[in-house]
C-alpha positions, 0 to 999 in steps of 0.5 A: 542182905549182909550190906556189902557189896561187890564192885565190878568195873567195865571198859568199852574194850571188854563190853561196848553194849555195857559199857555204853548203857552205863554211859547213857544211863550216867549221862541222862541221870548223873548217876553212871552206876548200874546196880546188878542183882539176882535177876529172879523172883522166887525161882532160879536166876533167869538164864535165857531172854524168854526167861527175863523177859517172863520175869519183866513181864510178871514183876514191878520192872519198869525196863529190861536191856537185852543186848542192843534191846530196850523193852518198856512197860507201857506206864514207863514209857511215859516216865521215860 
């Protein structure tokens, strides 16, 4: 909104699912940058998974991570 942003850094040590998924996301796109935001859409930041994943479901996402799990929408799944 303002045009700044705030870098946060990871090591496998301190997160290995995050770590990993920037990674692979790095390795498949040749951008390993994930760009994390307010995970919301006119409500309160979602703070349980069946709060994401109502959130995914109801918006434009293409893909939520969740842990080790990957859910698709269906059209993104043929993007992919």
């Amino acid at each position: 909104m303002d045009n700044t942003g705030r870098l946060q850094s990871d090591s496998r040590e301190e997160n290995p699912l995050y770590y990993d998924l920037i990674k692979k996301f790095g390795e498949k796109t040749g951008v390993p940058v994930v760009l994390n935001t307010s995970f919301n859409e006119n409500e309160p930041i979602v703070c349980t998974p069946d709060e994401a994943a109502e959130c995914f479901l109801r918006t434009k996402m293409d893909v939520l991570v969740i842990g080790p799990f990957v859910c698709r929408k269906p059209e993104a799944q043929a993007q992919a």
